[in-house]
TORMI-344001 format. One record per residue (C-alpha): x, y, z; residue number from 1; residue in three letters. Coordinates in nm, 2 decimals. Layout:
N
{atom {X,Y,Z},NUM,"ALA"} ...
//
This chain:
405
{atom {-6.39,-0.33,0.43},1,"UNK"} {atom {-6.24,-0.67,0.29},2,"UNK"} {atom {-6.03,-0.44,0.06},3,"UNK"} {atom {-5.91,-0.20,0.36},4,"UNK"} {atom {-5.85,-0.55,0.56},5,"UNK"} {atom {-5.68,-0.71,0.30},6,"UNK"} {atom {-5.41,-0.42,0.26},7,"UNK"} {atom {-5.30,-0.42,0.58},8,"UNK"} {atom {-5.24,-0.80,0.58},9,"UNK"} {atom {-5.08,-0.74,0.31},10,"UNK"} {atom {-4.90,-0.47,0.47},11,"UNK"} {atom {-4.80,-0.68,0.79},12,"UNK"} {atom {-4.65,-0.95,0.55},13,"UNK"} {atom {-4.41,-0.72,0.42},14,"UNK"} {atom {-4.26,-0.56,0.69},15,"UNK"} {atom {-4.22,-0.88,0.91},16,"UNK"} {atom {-3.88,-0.95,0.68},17,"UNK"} {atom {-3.72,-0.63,0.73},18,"UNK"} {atom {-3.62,-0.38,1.02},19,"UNK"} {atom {-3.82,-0.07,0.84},20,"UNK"} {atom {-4.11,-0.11,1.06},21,"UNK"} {atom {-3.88,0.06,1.34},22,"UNK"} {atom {-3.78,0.29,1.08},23,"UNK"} {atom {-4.11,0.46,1.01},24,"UNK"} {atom {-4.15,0.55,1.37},25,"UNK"} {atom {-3.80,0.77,1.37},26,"UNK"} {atom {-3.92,1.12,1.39},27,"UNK"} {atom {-3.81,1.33,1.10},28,"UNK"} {atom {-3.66,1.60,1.16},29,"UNK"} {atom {-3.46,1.44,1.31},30,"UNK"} {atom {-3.09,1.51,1.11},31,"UNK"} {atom {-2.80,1.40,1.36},32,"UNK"} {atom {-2.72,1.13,1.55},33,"UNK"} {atom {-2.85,1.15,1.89},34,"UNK"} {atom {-2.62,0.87,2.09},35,"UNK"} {atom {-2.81,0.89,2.39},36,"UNK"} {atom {-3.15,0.96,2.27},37,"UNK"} {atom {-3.49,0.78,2.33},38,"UNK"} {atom {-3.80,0.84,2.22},39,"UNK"} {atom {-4.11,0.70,2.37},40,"UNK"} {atom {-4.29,0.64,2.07},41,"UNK"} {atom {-4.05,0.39,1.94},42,"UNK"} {atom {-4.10,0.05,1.99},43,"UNK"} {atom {-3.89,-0.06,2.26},44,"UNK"} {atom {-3.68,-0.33,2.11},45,"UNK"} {atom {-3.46,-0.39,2.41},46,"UNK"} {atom {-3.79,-0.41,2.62},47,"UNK"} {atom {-3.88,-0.69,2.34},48,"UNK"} {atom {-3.58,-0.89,2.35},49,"UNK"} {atom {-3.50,-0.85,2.71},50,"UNK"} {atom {-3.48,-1.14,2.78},51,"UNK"} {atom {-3.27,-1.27,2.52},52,"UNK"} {atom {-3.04,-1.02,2.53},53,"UNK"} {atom {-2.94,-1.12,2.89},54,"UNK"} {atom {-2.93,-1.51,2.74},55,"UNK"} {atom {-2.71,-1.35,2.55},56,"UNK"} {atom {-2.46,-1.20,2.78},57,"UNK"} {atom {-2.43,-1.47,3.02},58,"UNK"} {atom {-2.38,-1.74,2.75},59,"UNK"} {atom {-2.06,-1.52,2.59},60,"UNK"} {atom {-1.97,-1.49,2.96},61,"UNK"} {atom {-1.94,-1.87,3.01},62,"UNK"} {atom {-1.78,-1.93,2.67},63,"UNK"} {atom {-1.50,-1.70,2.68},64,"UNK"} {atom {-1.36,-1.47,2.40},65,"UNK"} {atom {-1.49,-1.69,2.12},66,"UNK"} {atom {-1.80,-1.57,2.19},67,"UNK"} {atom {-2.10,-1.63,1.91},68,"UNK"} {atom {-1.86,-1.84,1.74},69,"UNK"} {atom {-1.84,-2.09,1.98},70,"UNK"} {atom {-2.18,-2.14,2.02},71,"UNK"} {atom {-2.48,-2.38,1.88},72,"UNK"} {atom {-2.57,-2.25,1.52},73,"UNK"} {atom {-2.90,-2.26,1.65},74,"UNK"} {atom {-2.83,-1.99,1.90},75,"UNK"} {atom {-2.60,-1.80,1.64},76,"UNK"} {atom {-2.89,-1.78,1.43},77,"UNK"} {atom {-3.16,-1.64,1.66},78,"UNK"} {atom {-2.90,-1.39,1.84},79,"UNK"} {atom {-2.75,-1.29,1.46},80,"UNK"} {atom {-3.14,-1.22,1.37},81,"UNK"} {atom {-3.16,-1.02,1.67},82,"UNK"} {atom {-2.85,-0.83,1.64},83,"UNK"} {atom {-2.93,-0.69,1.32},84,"UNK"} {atom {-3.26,-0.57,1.39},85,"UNK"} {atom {-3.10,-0.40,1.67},86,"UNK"} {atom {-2.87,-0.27,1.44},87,"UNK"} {atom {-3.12,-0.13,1.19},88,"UNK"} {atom {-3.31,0.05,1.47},89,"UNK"} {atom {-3.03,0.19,1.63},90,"UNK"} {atom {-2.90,0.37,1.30},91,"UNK"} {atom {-3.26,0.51,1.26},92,"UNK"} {atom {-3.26,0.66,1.61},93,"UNK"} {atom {-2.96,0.80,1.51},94,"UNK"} {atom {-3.12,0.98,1.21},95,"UNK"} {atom {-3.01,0.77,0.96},96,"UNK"} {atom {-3.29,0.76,0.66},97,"UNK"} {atom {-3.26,0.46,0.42},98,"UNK"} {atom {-3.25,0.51,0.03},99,"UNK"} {atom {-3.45,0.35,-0.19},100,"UNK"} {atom {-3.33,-0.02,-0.38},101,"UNK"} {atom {-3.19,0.18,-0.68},102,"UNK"} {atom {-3.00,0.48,-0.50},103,"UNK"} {atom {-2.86,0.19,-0.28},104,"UNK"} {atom {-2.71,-0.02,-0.59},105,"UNK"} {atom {-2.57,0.22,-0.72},106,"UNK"} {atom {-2.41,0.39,-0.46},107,"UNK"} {atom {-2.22,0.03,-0.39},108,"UNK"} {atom {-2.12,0.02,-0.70},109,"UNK"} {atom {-1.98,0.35,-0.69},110,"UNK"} {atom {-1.76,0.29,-0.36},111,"UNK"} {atom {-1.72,-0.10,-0.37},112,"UNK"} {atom {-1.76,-0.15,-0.77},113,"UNK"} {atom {-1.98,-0.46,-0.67},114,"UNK"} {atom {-2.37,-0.52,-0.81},115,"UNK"} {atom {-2.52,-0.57,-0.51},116,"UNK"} {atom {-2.81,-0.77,-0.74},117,"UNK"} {atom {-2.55,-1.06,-0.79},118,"UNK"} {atom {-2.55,-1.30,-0.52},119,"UNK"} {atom {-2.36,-1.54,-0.70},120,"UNK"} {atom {-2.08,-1.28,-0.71},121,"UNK"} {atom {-2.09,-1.15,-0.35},122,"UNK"} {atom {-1.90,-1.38,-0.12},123,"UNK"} {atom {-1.58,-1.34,-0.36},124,"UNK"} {atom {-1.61,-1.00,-0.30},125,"UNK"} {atom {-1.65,-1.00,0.08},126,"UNK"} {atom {-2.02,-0.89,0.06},127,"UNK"} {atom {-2.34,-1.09,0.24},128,"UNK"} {atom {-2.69,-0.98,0.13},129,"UNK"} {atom {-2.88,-1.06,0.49},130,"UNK"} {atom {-3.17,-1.30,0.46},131,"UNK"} {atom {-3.43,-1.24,0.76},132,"UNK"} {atom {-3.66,-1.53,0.90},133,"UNK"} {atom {-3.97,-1.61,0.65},134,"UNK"} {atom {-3.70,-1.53,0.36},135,"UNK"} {atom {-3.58,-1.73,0.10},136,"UNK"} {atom {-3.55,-2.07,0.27},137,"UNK"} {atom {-3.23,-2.20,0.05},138,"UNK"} {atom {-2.99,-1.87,0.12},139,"UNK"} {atom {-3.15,-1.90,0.47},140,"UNK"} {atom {-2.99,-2.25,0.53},141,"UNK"} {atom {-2.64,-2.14,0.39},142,"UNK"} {atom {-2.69,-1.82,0.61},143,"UNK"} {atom {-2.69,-2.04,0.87},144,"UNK"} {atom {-2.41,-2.25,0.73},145,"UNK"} {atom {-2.20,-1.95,0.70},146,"UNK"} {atom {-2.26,-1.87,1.10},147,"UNK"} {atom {-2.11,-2.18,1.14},148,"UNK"} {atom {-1.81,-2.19,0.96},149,"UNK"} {atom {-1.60,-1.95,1.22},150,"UNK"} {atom {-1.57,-1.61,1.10},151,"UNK"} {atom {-1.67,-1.68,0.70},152,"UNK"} {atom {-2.02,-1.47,0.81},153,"UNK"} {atom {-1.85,-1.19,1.04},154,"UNK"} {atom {-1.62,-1.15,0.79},155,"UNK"} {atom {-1.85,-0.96,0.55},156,"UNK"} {atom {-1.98,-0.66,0.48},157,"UNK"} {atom {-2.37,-0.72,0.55},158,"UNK"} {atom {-2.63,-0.57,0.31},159,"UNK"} {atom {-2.96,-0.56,0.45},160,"UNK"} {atom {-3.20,-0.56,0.18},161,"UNK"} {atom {-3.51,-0.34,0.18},162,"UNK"} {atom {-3.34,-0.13,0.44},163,"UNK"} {atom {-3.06,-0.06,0.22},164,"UNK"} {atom {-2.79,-0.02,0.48},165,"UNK"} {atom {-2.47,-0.14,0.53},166,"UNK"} {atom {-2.36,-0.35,0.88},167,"UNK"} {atom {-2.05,-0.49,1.03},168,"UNK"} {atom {-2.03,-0.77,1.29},169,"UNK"} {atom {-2.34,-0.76,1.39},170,"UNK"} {atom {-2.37,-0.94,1.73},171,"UNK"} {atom {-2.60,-0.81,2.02},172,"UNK"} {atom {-2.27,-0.69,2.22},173,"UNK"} {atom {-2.18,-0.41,1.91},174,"UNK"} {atom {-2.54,-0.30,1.95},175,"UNK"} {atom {-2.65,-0.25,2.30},176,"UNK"} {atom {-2.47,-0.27,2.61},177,"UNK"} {atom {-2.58,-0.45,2.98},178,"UNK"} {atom {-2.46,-0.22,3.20},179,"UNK"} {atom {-2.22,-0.37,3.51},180,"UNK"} {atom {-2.09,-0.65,3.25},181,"UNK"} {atom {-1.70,-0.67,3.24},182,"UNK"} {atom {-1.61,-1.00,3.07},183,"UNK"} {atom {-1.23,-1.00,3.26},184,"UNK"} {atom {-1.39,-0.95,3.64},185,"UNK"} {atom {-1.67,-1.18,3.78},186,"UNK"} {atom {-1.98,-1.08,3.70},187,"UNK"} {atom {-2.26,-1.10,3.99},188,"UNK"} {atom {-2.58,-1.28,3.91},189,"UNK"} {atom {-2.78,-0.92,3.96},190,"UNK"} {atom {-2.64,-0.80,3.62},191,"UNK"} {atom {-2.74,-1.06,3.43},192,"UNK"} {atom {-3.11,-1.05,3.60},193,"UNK"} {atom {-3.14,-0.66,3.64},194,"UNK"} {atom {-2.88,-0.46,3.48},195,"UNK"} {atom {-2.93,-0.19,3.27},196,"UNK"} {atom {-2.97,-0.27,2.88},197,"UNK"} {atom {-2.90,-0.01,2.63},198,"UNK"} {atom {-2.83,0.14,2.27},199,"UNK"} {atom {-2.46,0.10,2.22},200,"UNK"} {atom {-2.37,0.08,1.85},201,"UNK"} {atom {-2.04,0.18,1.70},202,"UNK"} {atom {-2.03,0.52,1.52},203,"UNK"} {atom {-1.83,0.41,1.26},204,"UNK"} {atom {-2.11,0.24,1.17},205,"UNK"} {atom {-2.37,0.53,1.14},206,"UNK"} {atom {-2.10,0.76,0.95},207,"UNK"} {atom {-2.03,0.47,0.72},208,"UNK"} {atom {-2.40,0.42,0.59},209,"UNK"} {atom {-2.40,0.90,0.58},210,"UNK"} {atom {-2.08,0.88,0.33},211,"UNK"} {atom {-2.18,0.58,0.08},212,"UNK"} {atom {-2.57,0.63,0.09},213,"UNK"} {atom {-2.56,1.02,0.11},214,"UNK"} {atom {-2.21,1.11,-0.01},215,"UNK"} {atom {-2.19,1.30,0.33},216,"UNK"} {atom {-1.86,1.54,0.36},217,"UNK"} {atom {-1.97,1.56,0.72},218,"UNK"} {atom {-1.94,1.18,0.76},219,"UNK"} {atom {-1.58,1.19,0.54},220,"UNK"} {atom {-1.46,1.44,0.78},221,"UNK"} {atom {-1.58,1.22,1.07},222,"UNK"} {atom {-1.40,0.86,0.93},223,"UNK"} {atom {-1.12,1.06,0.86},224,"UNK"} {atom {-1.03,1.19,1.21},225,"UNK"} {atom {-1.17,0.85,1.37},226,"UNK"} {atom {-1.20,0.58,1.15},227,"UNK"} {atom {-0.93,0.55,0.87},228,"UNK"} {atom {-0.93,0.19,0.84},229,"UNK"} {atom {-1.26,0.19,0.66},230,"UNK"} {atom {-1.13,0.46,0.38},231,"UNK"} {atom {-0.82,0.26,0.36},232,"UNK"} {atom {-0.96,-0.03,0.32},233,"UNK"} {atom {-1.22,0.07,0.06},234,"UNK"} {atom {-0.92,0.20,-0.13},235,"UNK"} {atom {-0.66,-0.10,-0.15},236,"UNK"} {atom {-0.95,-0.35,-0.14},237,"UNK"} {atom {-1.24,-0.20,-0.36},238,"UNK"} {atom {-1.04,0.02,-0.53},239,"UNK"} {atom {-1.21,0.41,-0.46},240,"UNK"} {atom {-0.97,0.62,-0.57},241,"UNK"} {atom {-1.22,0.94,-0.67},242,"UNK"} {atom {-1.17,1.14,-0.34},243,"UNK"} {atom {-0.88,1.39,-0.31},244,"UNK"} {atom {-0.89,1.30,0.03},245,"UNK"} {atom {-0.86,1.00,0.07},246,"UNK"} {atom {-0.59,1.01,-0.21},247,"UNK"} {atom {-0.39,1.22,-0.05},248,"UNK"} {atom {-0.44,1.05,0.30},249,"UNK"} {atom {-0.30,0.73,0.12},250,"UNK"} {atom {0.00,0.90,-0.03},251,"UNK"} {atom {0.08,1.08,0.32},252,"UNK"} {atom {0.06,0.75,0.48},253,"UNK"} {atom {0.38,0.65,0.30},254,"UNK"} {atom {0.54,0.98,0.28},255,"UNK"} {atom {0.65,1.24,0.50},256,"UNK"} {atom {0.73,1.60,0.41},257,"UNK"} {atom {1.03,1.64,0.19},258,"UNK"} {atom {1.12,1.30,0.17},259,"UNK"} {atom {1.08,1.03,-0.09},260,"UNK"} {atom {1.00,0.64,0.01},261,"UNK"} {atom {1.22,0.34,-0.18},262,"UNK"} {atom {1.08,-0.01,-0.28},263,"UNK"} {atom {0.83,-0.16,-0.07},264,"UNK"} {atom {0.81,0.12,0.13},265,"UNK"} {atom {0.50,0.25,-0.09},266,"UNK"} {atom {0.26,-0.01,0.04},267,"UNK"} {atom {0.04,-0.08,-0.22},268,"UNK"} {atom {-0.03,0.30,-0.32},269,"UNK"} {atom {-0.02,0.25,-0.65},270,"UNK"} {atom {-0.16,-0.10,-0.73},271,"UNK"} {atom {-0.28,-0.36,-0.47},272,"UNK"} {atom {-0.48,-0.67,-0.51},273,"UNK"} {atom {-0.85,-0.60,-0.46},274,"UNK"} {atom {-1.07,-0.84,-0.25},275,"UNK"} {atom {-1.19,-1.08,-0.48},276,"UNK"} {atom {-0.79,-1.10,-0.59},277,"UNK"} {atom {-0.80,-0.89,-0.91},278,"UNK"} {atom {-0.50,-0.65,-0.98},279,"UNK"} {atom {-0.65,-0.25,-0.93},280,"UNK"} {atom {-0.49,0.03,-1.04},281,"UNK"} {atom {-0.51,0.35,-0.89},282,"UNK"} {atom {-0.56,0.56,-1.15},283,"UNK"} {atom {-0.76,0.79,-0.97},284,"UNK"} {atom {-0.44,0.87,-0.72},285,"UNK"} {atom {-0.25,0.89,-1.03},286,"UNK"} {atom {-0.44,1.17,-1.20},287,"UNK"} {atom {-0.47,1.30,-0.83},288,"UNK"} {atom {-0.07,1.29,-0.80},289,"UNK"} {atom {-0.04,1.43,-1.24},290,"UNK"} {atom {-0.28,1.78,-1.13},291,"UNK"} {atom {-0.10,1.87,-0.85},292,"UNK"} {atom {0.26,1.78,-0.92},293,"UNK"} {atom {0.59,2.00,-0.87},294,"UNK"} {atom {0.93,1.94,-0.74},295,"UNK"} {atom {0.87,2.02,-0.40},296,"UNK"} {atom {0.58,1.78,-0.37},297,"UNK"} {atom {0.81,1.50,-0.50},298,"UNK"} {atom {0.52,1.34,-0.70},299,"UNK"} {atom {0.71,1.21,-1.03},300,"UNK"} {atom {0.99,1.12,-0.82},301,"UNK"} {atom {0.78,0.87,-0.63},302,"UNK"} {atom {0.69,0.74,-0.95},303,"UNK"} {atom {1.03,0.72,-1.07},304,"UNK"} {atom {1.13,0.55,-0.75},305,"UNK"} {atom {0.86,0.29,-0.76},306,"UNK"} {atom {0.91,0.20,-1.12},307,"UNK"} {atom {1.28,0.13,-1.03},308,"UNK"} {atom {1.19,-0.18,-0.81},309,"UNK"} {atom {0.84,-0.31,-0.97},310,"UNK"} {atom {1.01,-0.33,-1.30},311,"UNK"} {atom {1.34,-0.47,-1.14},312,"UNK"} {atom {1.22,-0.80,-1.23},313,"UNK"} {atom {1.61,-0.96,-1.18},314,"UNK"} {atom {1.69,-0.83,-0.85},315,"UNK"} {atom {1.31,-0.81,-0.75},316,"UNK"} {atom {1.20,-1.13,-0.84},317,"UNK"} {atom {0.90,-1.12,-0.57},318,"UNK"} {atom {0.68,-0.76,-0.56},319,"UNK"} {atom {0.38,-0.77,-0.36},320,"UNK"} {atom {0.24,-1.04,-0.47},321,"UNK"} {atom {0.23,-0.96,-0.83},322,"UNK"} {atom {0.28,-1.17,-1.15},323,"UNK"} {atom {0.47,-1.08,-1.45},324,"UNK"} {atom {0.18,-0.93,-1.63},325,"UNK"} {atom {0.08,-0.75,-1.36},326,"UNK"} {atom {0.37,-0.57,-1.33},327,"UNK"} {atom {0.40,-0.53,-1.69},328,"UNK"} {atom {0.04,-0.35,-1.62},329,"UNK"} {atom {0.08,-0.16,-1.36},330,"UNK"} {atom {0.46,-0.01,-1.51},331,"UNK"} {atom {0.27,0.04,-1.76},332,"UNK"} {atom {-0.01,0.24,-1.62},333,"UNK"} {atom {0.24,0.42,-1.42},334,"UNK"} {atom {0.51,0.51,-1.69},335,"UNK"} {atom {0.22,0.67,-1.85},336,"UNK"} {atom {0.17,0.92,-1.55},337,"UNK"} {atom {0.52,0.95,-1.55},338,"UNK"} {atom {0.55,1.08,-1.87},339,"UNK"} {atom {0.27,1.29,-1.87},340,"UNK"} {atom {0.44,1.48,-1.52},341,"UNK"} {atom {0.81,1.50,-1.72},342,"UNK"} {atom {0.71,1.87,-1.89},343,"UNK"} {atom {0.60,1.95,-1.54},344,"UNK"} {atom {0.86,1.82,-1.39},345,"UNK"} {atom {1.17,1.90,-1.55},346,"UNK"} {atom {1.47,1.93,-1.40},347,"UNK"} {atom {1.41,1.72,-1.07},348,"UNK"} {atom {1.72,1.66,-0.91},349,"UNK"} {atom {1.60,1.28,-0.83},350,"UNK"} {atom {1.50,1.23,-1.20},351,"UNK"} {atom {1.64,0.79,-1.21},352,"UNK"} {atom {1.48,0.76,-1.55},353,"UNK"} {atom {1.35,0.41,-1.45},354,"UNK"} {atom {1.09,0.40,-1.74},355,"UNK"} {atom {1.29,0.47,-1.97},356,"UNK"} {atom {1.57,0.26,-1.84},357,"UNK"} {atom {1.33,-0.06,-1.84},358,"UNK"} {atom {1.15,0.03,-2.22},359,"UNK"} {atom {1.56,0.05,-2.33},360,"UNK"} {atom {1.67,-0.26,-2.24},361,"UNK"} {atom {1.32,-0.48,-2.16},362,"UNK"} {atom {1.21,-0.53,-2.47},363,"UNK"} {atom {0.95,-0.76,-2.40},364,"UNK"} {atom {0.81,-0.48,-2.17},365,"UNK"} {atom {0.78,-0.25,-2.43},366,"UNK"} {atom {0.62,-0.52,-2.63},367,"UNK"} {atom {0.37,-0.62,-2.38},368,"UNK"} {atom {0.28,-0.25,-2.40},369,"UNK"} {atom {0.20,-0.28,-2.79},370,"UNK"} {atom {0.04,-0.61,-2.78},371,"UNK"} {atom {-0.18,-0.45,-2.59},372,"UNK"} {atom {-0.24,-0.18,-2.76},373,"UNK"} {atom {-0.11,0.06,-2.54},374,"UNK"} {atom {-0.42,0.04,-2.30},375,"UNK"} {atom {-0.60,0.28,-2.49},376,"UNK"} {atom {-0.41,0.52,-2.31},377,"UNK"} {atom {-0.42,0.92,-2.50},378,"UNK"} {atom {-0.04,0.94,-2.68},379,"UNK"} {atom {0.09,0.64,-2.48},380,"UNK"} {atom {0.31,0.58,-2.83},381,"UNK"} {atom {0.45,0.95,-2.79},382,"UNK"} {atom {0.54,0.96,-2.43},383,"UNK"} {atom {0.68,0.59,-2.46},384,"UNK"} {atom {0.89,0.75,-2.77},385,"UNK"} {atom {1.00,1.09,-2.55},386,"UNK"} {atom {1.13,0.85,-2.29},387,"UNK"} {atom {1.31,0.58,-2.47},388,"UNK"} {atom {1.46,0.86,-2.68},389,"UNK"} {atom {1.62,1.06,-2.40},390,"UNK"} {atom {1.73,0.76,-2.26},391,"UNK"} {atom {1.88,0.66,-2.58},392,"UNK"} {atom {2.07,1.00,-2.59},393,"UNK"} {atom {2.20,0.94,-2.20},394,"UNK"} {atom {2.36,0.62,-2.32},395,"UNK"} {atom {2.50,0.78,-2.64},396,"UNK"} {atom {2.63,1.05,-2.44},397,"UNK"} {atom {2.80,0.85,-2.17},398,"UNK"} {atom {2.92,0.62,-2.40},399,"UNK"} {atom {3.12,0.89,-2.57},400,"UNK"} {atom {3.26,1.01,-2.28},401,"UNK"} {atom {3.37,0.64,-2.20},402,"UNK"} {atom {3.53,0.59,-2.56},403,"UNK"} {atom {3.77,0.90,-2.44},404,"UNK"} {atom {3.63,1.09,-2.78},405,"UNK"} 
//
């Protein structure tokens, strides 16, 4: 009996720091989300924080649109705390079903490319490992000084540990809803006191946890028609660039059928800063744009194109926010693919010959490119050779023409 007793203490203890105590009362089968579904045998958590979620509502009400922010940090704590067990529950009821510590790591690492395991490392990467009440007290108090400091907490992503899911802004008004508030019209004191309370969460949010926790097509298919913000952003900022879809979604974005974008007009297809400010290459879209290129597609011509300006380092001085050696990079990167569509691609009537134009006469470009050892890119030296040399022989050629020979 004093064993039996003891595990269930010890069983308590454990679940008071997470939301998966509402999680193991989701029924099973259970397999899509069910917005307006409630089941009796869950624990009511709006019934349990009642009262503080009308507190709540009528203290955003007097403050205005800075809402949380603008309150104590004493209040931002305990509403946060709330919010996100909200949260947690309302993704179970909608048949989400966590993974366990290991599936979750590496499925952020996948998508994001950030260890999850390295706090130290999070912030600069726009990431925030949630720490509940009873946790440890020293990332509790910089929890709270990060609730404090504006939007520097709401502008994560939030891990919550044990429950290995994924949240955004969580604040009690993106969870449930008190039915009969409008914050633009006066509110009567009934809603506050008696108005209905319930489960309101975003869907985004439930199809964003299906597609990195469960590689769900189903939930792809869902961001894509509703929510392409997310997929953009996990491209330019994290760099994923190992779905077709959302590759090609990115390169329709800055180009429209038949015709063929100049400059800055690509938008950061290609390269972009990621979000804790290194320089990512898309490779990914490259070897997406190298399988399926042809000359009604316009694929090596867009690369032609952007090479023209990000090499332009004379006329260009300023290209999205990118160094010298980035540039250098990223031509290089991108000359590669270029060279590797040419057989495919011969005879394109758009055909500039910007890589070969820049290795020609930048010779510090083409010696960045040795230095560093040609990226370890397959035959870099050979398609590097192919394209100086027929841009050598255009030179020859029109110079003979010129000399009147």
């Amino acid at each position: 009996m004093k064993r039996f007793l003891l595990f269930l203490l010890t069983v308590t203890f454990m679940l008071s720091s997470s939301c998966t105590a509402q999680k193991n009362k989701v029924p099973q089968k259970q397999k899509s989300p069910q917005w307006k579904t409630i089941k009796k045998s869950e624990v009511d958590l709006i019934k349990k924080y009642d009262h503080e979620i009308r507190d709540y509502y009528r203290e955003i009400y007097d403050i205005g649109l800075d809402g949380i922010i603008a309150m104590s940090n004493k209040d931002q704590v305990k509403y946060t705390d709330i919010a996100v067990e909200l949260m947690c529950h309302a993704l179970y009821r909608y048949g989400f079903k966590s993974v366990d510590s290991i599936t979750a790591a590496n499925a952020i690492r996948k998508y994001y490319g950030v260890d999850i395991n390295r706090t130290a490392s999070l912030s600069e990467n726009g990431f925030h490992k949630f720490v509940f009440p009873g946790g440890d007290a020293k990332e509790r108090v910089r929890q709270s000084k990060m609730l404090s400091d504006g939007y520097t907490f709401f502008n994560n992503t939030i891990f919550i540990p044990k429950d290995n899911l994924l949240l955004y802004a969580p604040v009690i008004d993106n969870v449930v809803e008190l039915k009969g508030y409008l914050y633009e019209d006066e509110v009567p004191d009934s809603v506050f006191k008696k108005g209905r309370i319930t489960y309101s969460l975003e869907k985004s949010i439930f199809y964003v946890n299906q597609f990195i926790f469960h590689d769900s097509k189903a939930a792809l298919t869902w961001l894509m028609n509703n929510d392409r913000n997310f997929l953009r952003e996990l491209f330019l900022k994290y760099g994923y660039d190992k779905s077709d879809i959302i590759n090609k979604m990115m390169i329709d974005e800055v180009k429209e059928e038949g015709e063929l974008p100049i400059g800055k007009e690509y938008k950061e297809l290609f390269v972009s800063k990621g979000a804790d400010g290194r320089l990512l290459i898309h490779q990914g879209l490259l070897q997406y744009m190298l399988k399926h290129a042809d000359r009604k597609n316009l694929y090596y011509c867009m690369l032609d194109q952007y090479l023209s300006y990000l090499l332009d380092m004379e006329n260009e001085p300023e290209f999205d926010n990118l160094t010298k050696e980035e540039r250098y990079k990223a031509g290089a990167y991108i000359g590669y693919y270029y060279g590797l569509m040419y057989e495919k691609c011969i005879g394109t009537p758009c055909d500039i010959q910007a890589f070969g134009y820049r290795l020609y006469y930048q010779k510090d470009f083409i010696s960045y490119i040795k230095k560093n050892n040609y990226f370890q890119l397959k035959d870099f030296d050979k398609i590097i050779q192919i394209q100086y040399d027929r841009y050598q022989e255009g030179v020859e050629i029109e110079s003979h023409r010129m000399s009147g020979e």
